[in-house]
MIRODO-62663 format. One record per residue (C-alpha): residue number from 1; residue in one letter; x, z, y. Coordinates in steps of 0.1 Angstrom, whole numbers, plus 5000, padded with zeros to 4 digits. Each point is the difference from the previous one (the first is absolute). Layout:
// residues N
+-----+------+------+------+------+
!  nr ! rest !    x !    z !    y !
+-----+------+------+------+------+
! NUM !    a !    X !    Z !    Y !
...
+-----+------+------+------+------+
This chain:
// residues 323
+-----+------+------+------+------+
!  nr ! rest !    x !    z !    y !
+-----+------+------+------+------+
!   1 !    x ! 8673 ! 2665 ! 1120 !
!   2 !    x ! 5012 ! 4962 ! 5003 !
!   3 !    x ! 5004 ! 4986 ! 4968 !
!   4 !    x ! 5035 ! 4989 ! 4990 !
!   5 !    x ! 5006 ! 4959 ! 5000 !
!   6 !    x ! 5036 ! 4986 ! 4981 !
!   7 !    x ! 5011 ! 4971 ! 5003 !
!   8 !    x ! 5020 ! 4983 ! 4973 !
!   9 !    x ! 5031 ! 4977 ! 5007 !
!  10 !    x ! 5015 ! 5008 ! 4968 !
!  11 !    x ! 4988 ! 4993 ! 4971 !
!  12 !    x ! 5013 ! 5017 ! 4965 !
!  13 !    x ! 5011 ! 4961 ! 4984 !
!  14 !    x ! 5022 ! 5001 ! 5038 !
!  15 !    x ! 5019 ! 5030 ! 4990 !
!  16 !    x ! 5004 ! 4988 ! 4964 !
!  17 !    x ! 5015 ! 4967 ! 5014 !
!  18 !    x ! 5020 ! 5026 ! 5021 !
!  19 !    x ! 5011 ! 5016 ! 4978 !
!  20 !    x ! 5015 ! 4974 ! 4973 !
!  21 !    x ! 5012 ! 4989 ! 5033 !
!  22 !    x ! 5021 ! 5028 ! 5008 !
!  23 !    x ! 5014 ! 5006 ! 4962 !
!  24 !    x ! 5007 ! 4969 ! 4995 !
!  25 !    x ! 5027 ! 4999 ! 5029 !
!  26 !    x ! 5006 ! 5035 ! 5003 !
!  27 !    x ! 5015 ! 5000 ! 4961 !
!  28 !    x ! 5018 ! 4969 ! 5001 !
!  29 !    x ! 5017 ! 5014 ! 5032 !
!  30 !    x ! 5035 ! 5015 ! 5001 !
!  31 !    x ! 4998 ! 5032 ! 5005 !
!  32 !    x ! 4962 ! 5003 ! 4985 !
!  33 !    x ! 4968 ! 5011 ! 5015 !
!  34 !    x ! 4969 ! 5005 ! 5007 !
!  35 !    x ! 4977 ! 5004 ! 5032 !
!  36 !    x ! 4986 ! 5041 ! 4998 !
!  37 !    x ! 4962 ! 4987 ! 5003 !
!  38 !    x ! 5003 ! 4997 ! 4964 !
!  39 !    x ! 4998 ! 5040 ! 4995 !
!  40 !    x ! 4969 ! 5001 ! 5014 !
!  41 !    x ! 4974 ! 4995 ! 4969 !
!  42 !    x ! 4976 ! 5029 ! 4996 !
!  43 !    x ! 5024 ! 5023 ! 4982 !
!  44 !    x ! 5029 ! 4993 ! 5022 !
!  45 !    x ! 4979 ! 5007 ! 5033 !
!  46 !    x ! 4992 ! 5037 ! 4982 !
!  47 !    x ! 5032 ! 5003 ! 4993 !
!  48 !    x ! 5009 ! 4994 ! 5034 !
!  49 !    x ! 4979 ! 5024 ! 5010 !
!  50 !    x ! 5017 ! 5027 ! 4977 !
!  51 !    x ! 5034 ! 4987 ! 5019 !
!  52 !    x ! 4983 ! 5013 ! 5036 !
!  53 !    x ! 4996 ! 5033 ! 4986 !
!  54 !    x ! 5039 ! 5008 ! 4986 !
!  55 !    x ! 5016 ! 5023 ! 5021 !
!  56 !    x ! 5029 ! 4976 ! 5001 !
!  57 !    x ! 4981 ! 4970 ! 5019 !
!  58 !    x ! 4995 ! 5009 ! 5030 !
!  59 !    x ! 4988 ! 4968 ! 5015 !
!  60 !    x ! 4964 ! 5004 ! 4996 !
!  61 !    x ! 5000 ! 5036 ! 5010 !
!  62 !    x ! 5021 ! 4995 ! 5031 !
!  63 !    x ! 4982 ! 4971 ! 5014 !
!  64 !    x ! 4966 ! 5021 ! 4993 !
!  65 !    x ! 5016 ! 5031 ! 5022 !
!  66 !    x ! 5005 ! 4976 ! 5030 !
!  67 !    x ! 4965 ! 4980 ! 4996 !
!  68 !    x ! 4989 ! 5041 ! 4998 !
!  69 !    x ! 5022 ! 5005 ! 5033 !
!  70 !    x ! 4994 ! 4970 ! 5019 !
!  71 !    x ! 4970 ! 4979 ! 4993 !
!  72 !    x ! 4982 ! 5007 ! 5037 !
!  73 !    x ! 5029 ! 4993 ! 5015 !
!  74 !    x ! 4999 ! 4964 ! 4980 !
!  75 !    x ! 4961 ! 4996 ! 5005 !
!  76 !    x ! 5011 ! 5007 ! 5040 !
!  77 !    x ! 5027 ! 4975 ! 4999 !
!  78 !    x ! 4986 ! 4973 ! 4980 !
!  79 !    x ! 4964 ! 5005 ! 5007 !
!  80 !    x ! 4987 ! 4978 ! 4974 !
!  81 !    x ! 4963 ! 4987 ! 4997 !
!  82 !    x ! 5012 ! 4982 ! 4964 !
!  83 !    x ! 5027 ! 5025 ! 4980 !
!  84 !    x ! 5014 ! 4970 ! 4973 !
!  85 !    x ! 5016 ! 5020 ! 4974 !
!  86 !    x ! 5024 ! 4970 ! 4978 !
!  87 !    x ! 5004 ! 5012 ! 4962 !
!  88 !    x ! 4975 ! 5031 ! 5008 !
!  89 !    x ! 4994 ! 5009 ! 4961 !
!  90 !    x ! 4978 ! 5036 ! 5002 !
!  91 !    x ! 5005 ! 5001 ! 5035 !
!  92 !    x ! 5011 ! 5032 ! 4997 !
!  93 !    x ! 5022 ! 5008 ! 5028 !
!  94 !    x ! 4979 ! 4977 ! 5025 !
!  95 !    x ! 4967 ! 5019 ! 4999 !
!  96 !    x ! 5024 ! 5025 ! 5024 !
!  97 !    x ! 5006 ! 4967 ! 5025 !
!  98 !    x ! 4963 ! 4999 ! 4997 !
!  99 !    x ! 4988 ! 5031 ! 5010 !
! 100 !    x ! 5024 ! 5001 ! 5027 !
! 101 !    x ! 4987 ! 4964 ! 5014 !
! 102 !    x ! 4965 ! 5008 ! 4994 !
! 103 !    x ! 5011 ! 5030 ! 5025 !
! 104 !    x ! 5014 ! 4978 ! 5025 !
! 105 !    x ! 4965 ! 4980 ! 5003 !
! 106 !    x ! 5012 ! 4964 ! 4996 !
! 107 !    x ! 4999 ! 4996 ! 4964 !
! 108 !    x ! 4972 ! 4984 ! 4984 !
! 109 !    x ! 5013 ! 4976 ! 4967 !
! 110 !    x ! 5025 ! 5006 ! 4972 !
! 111 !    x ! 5016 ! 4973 ! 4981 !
! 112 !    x ! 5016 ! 5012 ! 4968 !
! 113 !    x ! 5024 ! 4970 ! 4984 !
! 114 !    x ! 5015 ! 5003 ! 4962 !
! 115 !    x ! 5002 ! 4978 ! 4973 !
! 116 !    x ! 4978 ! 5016 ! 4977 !
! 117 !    x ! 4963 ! 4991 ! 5005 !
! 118 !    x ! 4987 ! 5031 ! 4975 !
! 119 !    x ! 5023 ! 5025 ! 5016 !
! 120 !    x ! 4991 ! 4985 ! 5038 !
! 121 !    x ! 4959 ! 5003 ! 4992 !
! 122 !    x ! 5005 ! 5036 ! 4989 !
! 123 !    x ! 5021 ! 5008 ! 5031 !
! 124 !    x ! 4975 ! 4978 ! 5027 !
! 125 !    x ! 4971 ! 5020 ! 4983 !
! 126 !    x ! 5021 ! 5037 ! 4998 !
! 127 !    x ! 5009 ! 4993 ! 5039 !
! 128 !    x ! 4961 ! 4988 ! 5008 !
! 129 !    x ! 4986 ! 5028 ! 4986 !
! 130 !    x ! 5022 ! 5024 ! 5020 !
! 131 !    x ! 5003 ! 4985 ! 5032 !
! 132 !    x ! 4959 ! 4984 ! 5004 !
! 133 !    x ! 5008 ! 4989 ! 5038 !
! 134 !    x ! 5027 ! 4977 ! 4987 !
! 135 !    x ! 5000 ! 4967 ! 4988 !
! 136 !    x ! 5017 ! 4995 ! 4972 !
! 137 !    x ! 5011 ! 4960 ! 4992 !
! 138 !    x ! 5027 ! 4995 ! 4972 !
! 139 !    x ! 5023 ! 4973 ! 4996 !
! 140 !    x ! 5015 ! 4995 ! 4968 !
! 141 !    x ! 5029 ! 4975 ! 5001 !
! 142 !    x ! 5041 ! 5001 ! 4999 !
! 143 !    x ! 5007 ! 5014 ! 5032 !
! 144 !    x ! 5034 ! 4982 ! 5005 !
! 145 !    x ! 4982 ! 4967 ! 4995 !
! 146 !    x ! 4964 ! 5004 ! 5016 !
! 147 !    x ! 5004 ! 5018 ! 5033 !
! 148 !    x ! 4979 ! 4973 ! 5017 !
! 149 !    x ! 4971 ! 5014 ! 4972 !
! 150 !    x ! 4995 ! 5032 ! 5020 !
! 151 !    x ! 4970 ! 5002 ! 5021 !
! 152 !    x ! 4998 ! 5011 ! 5041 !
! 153 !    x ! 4974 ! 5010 ! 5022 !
! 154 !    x ! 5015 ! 5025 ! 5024 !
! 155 !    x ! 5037 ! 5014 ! 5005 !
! 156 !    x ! 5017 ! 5005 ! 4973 !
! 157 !    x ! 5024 ! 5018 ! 4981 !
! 158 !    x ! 5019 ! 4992 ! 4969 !
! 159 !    x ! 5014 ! 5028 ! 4977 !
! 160 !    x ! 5026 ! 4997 ! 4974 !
! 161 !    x ! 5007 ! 5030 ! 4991 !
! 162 !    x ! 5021 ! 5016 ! 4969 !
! 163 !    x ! 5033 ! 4985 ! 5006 !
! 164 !    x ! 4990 ! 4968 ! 4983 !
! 165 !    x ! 5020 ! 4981 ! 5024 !
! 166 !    x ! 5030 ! 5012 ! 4984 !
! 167 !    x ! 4992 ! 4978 ! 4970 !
! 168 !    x ! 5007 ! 4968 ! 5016 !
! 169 !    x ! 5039 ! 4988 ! 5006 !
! 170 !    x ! 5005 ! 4996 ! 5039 !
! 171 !    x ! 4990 ! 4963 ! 4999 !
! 172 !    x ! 4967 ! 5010 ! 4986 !
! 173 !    x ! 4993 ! 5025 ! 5023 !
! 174 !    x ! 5008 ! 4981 ! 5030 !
! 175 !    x ! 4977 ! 4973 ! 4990 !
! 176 !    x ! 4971 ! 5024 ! 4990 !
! 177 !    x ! 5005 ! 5021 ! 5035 !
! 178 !    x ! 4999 ! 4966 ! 5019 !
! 179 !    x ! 4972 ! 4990 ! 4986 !
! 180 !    x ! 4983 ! 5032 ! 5008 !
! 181 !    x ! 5009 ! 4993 ! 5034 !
! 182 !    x ! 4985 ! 4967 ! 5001 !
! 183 !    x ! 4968 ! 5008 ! 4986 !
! 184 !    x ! 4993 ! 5026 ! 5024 !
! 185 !    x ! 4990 ! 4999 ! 5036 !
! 186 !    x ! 5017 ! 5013 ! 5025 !
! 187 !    x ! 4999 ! 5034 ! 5002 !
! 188 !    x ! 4989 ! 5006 ! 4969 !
! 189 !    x ! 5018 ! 5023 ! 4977 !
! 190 !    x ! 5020 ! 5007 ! 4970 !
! 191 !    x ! 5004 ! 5037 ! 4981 !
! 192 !    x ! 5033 ! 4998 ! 4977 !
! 193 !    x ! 5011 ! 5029 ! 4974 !
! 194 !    x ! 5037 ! 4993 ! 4992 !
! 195 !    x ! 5022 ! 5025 ! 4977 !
! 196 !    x ! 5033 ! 5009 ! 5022 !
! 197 !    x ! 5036 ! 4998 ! 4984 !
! 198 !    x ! 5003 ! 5037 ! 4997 !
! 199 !    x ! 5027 ! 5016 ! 4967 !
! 200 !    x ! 5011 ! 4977 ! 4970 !
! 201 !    x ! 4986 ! 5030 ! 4978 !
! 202 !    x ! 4969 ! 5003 ! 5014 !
! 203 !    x ! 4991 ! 4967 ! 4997 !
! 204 !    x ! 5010 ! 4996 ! 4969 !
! 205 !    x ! 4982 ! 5029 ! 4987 !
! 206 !    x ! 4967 ! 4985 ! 5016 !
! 207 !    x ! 5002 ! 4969 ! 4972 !
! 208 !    x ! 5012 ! 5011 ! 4973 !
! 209 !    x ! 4981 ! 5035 ! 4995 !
! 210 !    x ! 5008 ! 5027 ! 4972 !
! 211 !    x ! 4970 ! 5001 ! 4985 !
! 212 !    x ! 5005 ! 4960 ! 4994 !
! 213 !    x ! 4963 ! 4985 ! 5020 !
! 214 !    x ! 5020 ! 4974 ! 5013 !
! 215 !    x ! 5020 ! 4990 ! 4975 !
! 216 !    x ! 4965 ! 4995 ! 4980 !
! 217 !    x ! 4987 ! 4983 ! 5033 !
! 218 !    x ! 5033 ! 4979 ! 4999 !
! 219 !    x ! 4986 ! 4990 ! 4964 !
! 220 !    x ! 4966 ! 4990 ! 5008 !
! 221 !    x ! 5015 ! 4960 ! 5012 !
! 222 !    x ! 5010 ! 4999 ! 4963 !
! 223 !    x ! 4965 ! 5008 ! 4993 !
! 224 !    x ! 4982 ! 4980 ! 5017 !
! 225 !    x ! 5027 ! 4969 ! 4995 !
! 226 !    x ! 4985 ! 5007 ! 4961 !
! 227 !    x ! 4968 ! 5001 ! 5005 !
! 228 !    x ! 4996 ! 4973 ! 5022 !
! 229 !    x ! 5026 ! 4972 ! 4992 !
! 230 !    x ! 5001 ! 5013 ! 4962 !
! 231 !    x ! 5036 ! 5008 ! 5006 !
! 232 !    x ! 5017 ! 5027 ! 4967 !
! 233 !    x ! 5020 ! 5025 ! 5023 !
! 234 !    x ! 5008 ! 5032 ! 4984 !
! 235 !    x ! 5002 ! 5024 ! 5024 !
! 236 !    x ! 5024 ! 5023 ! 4985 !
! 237 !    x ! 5024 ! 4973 ! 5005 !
! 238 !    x ! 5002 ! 5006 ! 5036 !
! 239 !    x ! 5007 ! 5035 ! 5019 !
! 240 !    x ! 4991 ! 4998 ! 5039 !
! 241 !    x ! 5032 ! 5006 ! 5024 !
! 242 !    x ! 4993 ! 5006 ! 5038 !
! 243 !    x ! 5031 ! 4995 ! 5020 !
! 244 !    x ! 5006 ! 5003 ! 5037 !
! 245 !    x ! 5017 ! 4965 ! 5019 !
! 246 !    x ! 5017 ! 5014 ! 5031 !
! 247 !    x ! 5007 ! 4967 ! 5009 !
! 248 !    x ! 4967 ! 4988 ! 5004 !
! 249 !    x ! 4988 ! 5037 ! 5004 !
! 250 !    x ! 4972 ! 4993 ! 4971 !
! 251 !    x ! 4989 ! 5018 ! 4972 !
! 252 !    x ! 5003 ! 4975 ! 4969 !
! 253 !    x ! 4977 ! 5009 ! 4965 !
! 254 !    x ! 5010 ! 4982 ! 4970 !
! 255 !    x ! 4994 ! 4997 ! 4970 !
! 256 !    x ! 5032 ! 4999 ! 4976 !
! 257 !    x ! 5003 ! 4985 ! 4967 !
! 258 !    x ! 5012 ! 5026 ! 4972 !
! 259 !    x ! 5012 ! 4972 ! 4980 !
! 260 !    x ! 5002 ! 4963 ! 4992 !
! 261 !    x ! 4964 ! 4990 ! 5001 !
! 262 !    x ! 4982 ! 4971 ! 4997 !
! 263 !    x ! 4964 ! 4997 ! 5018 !
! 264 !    x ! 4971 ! 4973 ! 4985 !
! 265 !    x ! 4976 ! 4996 ! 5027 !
! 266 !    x ! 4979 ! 4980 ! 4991 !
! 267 !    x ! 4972 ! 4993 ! 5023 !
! 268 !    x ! 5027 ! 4980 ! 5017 !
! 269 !    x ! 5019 ! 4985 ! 4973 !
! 270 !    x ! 5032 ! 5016 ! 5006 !
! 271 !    x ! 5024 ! 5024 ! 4985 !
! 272 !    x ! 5023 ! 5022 ! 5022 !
! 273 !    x ! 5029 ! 5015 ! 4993 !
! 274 !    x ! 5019 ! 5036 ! 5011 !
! 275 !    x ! 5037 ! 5010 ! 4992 !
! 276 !    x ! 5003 ! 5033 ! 4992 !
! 277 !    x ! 5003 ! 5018 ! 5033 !
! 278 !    x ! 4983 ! 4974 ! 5022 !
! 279 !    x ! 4974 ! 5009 ! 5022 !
! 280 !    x ! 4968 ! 4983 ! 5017 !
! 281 !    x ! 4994 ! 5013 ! 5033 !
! 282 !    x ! 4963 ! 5013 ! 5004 !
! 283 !    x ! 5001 ! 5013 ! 5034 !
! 284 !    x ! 5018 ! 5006 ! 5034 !
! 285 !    x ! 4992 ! 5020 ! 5022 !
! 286 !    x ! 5018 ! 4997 ! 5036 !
! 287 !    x ! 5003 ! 5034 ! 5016 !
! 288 !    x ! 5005 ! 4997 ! 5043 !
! 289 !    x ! 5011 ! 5013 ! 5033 !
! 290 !    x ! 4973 ! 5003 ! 5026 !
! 291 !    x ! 5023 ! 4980 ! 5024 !
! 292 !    x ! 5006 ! 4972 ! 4967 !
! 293 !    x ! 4962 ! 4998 ! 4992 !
! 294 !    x ! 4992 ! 5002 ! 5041 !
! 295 !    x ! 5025 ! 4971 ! 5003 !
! 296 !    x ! 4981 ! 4978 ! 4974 !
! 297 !    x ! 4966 ! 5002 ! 5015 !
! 298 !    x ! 5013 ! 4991 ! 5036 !
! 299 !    x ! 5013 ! 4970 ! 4981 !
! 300 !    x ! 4967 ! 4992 ! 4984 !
! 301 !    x ! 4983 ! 5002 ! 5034 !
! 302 !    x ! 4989 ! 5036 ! 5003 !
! 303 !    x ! 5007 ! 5022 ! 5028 !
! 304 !    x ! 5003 ! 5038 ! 4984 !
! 305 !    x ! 4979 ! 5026 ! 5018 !
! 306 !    x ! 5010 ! 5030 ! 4980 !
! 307 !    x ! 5016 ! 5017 ! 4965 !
! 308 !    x ! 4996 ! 5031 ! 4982 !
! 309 !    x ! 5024 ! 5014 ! 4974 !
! 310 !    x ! 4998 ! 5030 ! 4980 !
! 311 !    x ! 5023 ! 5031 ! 5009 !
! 312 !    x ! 5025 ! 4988 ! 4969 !
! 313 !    x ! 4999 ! 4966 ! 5012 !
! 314 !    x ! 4990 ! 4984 ! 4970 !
! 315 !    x ! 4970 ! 4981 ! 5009 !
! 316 !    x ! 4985 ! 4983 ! 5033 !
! 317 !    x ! 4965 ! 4985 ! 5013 !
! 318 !    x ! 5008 ! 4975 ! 5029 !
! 319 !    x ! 4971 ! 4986 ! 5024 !
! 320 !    x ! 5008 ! 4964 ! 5009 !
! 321 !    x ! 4980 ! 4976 ! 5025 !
! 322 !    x ! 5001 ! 4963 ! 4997 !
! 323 !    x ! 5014 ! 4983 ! 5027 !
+-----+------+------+------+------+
């Protein structure tokens, strides 16, 4: 087995300065809120995890059915000697994009990126262990900032799987598929998971679950905005509301204020305040058409090779080449 390497482009005092960063313009901003990095301390990652399993989100499972379905048909297309995987986490799903690389012949490097360096030394180790012909070299940085961090050496492919492109608003996307684009050579590929617009009850359903996990996960930003910018939020002053936006075909999670409350955070010297009613948002996340989302990465610079969607149309993969 090749032992693991990381490299570190982030450093914890970054994401702190990130982080202040982002509250202190996302809650003096009308209408609030706050980036949805912030849910993912320790507890909120596990209770993200708990959100993959509902029987109402059906994201994760989905998008694991295709990779289940499809993967040597990727691995054929793409025929990556360097699998990138941006905002990997357990690198869960992947190891099936793996295997079915590893099949093909050409693969010979993985490159796991997330922000975490203790979760992203457990997964580079994990992933070494079971896959010894494999090199393993994580990157831990902010992948919408550091693209230019992550390392070559043959073909590549860059995965960004999960729907996470949905989280950015269409300016943000544009920008971060561009620069996908640009960093890659000709030729080389890009692996997308995007959620589809499918029924307004569906999706609904899918963030805002009866058992309440993602209201809790909702939470977790007014968690970790107490413990680290010594902020005074109660939680039971706020109740998390997911509500559908046809118009801009996005989920929206927020966070709404149960009554007139007054916030003291105090690692940045500032108080906030919420009217009874008012809401920050935590979250959006942008649901697509294969032709919309196929449309976008022509723009960026891609040429698409191929999608897969689920028999209830719900979820797709795309293949993409740069141009």
């Amino acid at each position: 087995m090749n032992e693991p390497t990381v490299d570190v482009y982030l450093k914890p005092q970054q994401l702190t300065e990130a982080l202040r960063d982002d509250v202190r313009i996302g809650l003096t901003s009308i209408p609030k809120w706050l980036p949805p990095k912030w849910f993912y301390d320790a507890h909120g990652s596990e209770l993200f995890e708990r959100i993959t399993t509902l029987p109402e989100y059906y994201p994760t499972r989905t998008e694991r059915e295709l990779l289940q379905r499809f993967s040597g048909e990727i691995a054929s297309l793409a025929r990556p000697e360097v699998l990138v995987e941006l905002g990997s986490g357990s690198s869960e799903k992947t190891r099936l994009l793996l295997d079915a690389a590893l099949a093909e012949g050409t693969l010979h490097t993985y490159v796991p990126q997330d922000v975490s360096i203790s979760a992203l030394e457990d997964a580079t180790q994990q992933i070494a262990t079971e896959f010894p012909a494999l090199t393993v070299h994580g990157v831990v940085s902010d992948f919408t900032e550091s693209l230019h961090h992550l390392p070559g050496g043959g073909c590549r492919t860059i995965v960004f799987l999960g729907g996470t492109l949905g989280n950015m608003v269409p300016a943000e996307r544009a920008e971060f598929l561009s620069g996908i684009a640009n960093v890659l050579e000709s030729g080389e590929s890009l692996v997308l998971g995007v959620g589809l617009v499918t029924d307004t009850d569906t999706l609904v359903a899918a963030y805002d679950d009866r058992a309440g996990v993602t209201a809790e996960f909702d939470k977790n930003v007014l968690r970790v905005l107490n413990r680290e910018l010594q902020a005074d939020f109660v939680l039971d002053d706020f109740r998390h509301v997911a509500v559908w936006d046809p118009a801009n075909e996005w989920i929206e999670m927020r966070l709404r204020a149960t009554r007139d409350v007054e916030v003291d955070i105090r690692g940045l010297g500032m108080s906030v305040s919420f009217d009874a009613e008012e809401f920050v948002r935590t979250e959006i996340s942008a649901k697509f058409t294969v032709d919309g989302i196929g449309s976008e990465l022509v723009d960026a610079g891609f040429s698409v090779e191929k999608s897969w969607v689920d028999p209830d149309n719900r979820f797709a993969l795309l293949c993409a080449t740069a141009m």
